[in-house]
C-alpha positions as CSV (number, residue, x, y, z in Angstrom):
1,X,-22.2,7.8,-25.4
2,X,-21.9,4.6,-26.5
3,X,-20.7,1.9,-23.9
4,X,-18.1,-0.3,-24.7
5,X,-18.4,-4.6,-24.7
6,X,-16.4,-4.6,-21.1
7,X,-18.6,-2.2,-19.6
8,X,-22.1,-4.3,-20.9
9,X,-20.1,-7.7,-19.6
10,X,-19.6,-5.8,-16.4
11,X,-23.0,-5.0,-16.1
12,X,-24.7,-8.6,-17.1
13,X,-22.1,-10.3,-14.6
14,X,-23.7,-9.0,-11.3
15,X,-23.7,-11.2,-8.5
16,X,-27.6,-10.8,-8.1
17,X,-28.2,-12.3,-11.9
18,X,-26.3,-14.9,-11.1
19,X,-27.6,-16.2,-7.8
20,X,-31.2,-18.0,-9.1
21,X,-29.0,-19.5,-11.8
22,X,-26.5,-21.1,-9.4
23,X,-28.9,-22.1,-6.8
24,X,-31.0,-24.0,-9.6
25,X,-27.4,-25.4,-10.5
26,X,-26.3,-26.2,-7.1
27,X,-28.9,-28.6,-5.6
28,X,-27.5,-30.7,-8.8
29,X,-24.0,-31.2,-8.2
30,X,-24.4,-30.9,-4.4
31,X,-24.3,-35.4,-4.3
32,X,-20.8,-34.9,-6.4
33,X,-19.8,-31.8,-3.8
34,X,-20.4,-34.4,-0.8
35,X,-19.0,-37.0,-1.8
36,X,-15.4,-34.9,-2.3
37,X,-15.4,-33.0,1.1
38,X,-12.5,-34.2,2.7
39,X,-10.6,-33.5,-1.0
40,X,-12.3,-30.2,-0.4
41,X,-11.3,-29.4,2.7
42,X,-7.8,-30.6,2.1
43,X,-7.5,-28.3,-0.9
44,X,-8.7,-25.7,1.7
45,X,-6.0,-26.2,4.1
46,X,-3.3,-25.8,1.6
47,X,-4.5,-22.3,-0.1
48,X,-4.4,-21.3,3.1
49,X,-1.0,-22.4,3.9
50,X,-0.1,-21.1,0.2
51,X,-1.3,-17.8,1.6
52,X,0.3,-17.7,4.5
53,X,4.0,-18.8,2.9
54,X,3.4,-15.8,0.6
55,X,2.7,-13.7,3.7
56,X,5.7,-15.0,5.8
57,X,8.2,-14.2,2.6
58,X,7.0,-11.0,2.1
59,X,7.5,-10.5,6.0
60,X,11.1,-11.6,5.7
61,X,11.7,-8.8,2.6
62,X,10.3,-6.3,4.8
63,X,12.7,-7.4,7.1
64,X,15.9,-7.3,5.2
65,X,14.3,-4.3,3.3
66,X,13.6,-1.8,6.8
67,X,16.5,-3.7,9.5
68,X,19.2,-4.9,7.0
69,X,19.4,-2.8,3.9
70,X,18.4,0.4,5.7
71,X,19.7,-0.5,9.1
72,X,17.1,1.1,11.4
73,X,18.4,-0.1,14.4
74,X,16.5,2.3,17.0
75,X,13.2,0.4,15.4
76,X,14.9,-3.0,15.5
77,X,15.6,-2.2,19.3
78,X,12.0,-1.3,19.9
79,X,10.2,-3.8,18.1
80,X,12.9,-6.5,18.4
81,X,15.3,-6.2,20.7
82,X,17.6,-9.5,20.5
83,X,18.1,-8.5,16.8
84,X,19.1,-4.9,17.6
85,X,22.6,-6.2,18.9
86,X,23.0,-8.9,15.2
87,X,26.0,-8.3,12.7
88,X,23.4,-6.8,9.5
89,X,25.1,-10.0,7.3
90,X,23.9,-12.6,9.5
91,X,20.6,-11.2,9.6
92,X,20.5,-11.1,5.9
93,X,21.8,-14.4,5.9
94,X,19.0,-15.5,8.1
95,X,16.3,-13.5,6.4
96,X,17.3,-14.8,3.0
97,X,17.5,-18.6,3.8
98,X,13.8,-18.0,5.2
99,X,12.7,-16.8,2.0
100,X,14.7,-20.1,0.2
101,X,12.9,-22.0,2.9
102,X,9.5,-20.4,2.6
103,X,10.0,-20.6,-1.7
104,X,10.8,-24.3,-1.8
105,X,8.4,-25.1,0.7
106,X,5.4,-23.2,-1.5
107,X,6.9,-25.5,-4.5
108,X,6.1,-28.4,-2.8
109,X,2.6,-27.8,-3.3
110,X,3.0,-28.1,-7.2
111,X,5.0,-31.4,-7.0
């Protein structure tokens, strides 16, 4: 059986074929690394606050999704008991300006 070019590029691309190429490499560029480490760390920061915002939107549509749409209210009152008692359009209200909120605020990042 013949194998196809995806499955040799698979193969090649291991991790352990690549690790003496990219510690010969690194020691290298490792003066250019240092020398951008708070850019580095600040790029850190915000992919993890990108993750997060996608986390905290997808939250809110789980929300509206399982407590709005569905209107589970005997989980609501379990889990959540000062929503249990909401009109179901405010909390869609709510739950969809968070996810406005939580959209504009990951476009911020591309500005």
């Amino acid at each position: 059986m013949k194998e196809s070019a995806f499955q040799k590029l698979q193969k090649s691309n291991t991790l352990s074929k690549a690790l003496p190429g990219l510690r010969r490499v690194f020691p290298e560029f490792w003066p250019q690394i240092r020398q951008q480490k708070l850019l580095l760390s600040v790029y850190c920061i915000g992919l993890i606050v990108e993750l997060v915002a996608q986390l905290v939107r997808l939250w809110s549509l789980k929300f509206i999704f399982d407590y709005v749409i569905l209107h589970d209210t005997d989980a609501l009152a379990l889990e959540f008991p000062m929503l249990a008692d909401a009109n179901q359009m405010v909390l869609l209200l709510i739950f969809s300006l968070g996810i406005v909120r939580v959209s504009r605020l990951r476009d911020v990042h591309y500005l």
